[in-house]
N, C-alpha and C positions, 0 to 999 in steps of 0.2 A: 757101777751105779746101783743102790739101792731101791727096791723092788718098791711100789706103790701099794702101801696096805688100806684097803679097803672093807668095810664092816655092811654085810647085805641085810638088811631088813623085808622081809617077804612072809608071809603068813600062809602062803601055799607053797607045801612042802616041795613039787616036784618042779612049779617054777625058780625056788629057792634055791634046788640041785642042779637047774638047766645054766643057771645064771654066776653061781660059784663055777662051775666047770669053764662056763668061754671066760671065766675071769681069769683063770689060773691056764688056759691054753694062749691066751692072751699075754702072759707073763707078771700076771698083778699076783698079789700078795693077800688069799681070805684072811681076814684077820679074826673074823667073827661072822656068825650068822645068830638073827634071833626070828620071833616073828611075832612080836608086839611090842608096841612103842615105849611103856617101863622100862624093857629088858633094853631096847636100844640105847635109850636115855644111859642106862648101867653101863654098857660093853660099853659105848661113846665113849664116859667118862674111865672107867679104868682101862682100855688099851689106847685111847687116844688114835685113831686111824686119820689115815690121810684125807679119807673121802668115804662116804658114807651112801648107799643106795637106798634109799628107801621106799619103798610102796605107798601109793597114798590112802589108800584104803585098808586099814589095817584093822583085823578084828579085835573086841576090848575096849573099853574105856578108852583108852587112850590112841587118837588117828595118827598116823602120818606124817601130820600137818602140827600137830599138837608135838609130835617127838622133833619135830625137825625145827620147831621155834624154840623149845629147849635148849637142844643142841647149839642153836647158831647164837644166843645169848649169854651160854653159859661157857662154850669148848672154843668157839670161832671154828667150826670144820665144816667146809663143805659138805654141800646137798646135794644129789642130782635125785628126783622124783623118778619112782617107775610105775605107769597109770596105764590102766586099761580104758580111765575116765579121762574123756578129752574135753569135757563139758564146758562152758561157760565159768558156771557156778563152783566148780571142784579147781577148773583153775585162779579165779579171781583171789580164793582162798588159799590157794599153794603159795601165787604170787609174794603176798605177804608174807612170808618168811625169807626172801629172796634166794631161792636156791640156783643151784649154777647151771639147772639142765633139766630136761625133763627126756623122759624116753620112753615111748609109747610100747606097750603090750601090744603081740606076739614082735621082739625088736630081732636086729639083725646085730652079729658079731661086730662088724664095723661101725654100725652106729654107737653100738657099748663103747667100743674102743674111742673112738672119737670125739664122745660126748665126755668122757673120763679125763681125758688128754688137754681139752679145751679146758673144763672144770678146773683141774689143778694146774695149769697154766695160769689161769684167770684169777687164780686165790693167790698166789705166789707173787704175783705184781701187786693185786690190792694190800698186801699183806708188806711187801717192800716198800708202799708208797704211804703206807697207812706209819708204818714202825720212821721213816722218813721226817712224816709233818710231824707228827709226834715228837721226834728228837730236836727236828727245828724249833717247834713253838716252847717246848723246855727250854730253848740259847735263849728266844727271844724274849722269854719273860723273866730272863734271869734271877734264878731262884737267892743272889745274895744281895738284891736289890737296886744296883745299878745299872739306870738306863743310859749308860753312856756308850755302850756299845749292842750289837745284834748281829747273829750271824743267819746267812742267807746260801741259797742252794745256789750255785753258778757253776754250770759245766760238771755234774755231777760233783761238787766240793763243795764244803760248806765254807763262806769266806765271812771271814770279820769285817766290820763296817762300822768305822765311827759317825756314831749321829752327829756329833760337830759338821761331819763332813755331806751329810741329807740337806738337798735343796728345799725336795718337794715330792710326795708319795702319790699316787694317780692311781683311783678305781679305772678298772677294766674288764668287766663283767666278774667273774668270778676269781678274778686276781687283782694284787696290787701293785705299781711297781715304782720301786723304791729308786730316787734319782739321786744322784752325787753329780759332781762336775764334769766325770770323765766316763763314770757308767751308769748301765742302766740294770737292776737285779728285779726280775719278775718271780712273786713269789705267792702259792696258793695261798688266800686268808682272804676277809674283810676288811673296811674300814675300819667295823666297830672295833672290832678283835685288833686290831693295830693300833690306833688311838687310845685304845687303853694300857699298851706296853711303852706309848711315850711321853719324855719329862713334859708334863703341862706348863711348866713355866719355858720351855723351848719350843713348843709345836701348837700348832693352832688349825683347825680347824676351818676354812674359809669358804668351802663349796660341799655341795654334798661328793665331787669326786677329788676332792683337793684337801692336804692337809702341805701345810708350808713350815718353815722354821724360822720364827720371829724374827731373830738375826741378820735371814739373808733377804727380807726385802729391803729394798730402796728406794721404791718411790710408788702411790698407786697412780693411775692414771685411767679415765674412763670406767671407771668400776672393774679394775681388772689391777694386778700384782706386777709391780716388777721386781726379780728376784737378781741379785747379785751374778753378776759370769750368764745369765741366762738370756736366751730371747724369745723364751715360750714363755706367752699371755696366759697368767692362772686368772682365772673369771672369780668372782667373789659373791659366793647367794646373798638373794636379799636377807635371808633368815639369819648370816654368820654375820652380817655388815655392825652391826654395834657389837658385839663382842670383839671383833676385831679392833673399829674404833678406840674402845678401851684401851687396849693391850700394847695398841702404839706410843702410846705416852705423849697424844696430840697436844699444841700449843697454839 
């Protein structure tokens, strides 16, 4: 397995030498050391490191906090802060960059190690689940214009799904889950962000947590959906109830 290269940013020389040395008896990989946030910004970008140490108080123009906002906007690499300053104020400011650690001056070998270990553990998932939505929401908007299908994350696989075959899609806090006749696919997104990948003239809109498919209701009853093969009640907001009227083609 491949060594973890890591890039030390420190602006005092002999903490700079204490801190590459437990990195390398630790087994990581210096890749660079500098000790002002320019120079970091540079090695960052042309050696590319797995993880990056930085000081938050860095002398120059340029702080820390100013390199490490750089960095995570322009490379995506991990942060872990190294502060002598535990302050309020120094960290409400670090926060804002969201880096993956912080590790307080005079630190101990094991906490390096462990704070390191956590870090690129912790980017490695964000960074899978990130490259994940990202590939799903490319199926779901299908880039050659047909919304007549959408594929969905189930049991780690991504599964095709005919919307012919969608009852009715249901918020759930921070998800939505798409219903067919025989399953149920729960998948990260919104409303908004859904409703805009479906054929308007198939899906409608009927609650703030309900969107339904024209097709498969059959009958309303009490201000509420009956939907074909189903025996779950979709509720119908007052705000969708004439748009919907519309749409049924009343007599």
């Amino acid at each position: 397995m491949s060594k973890t290269n890591i890039l030390v940013v420190e602006d005092e020389s002999i903490v700079s030498k204490d801190i590459q040395n437990s990195l390398k008896k630790l087994g990581y990989n210096v890749i660079g050391a500098c000790n002002n946030g320019e120079e970091a910004v540079e090695q960052a970008s042309e050696k590319t490191p797995d993880l990056v140490l930085m000081d938050i108080m860095l002398k120059g123009e340029m702080s820390g906090i100013d390199a490490a906002n750089i960095i995570r906007a322009q490379l995506n690499i991990p942060i872990i802060f190294l502060t002598a300053y535990a302050d309020e104020s120094t960290l409400s400011k670090a926060k804002v960059t969201e880096p993956y650690g912080y590790i307080l001056k005079p630190f101990k070998e094991i906490d390096l190690h462990s704070s390191i270990e956590m870090a690129i553990y912790k980017h490695k998932k964000v960074s899978e689940i990130k490259k994940e939505r990202d590939f799903l929401y490319s199926l779901v908007e299908n880039k050659e214009g047909s919304k007549d299908i959408l594929f969905v994350k189930s049991n780690s696989r991504l599964v095709k799904v005919n919307m012919k075959d969608v009852y009715f899609i249901e918020a759930l806090k921070d998800y939505v889950v798409i219903n067919t006749e025989l399953t149920r696919y729960t998948i990260h997104s919104t409303m908004k962000d859904i409703e805009k990948k479906l054929a308007p003239n198939e899906f409608i809109r009927v609650h703030r947590s309900f969107i339904v498919r024209v097709d498969k209701i059959t009958a309303i009853e009490n201000h509420n959906l009956v939907l074909e093969k189903e025996r779950k009640s979709i509720p119908i907001g007052g705000s969708y109830k004439d748009d919907l009227l519309q749409r049924l083609n009343m007599v």
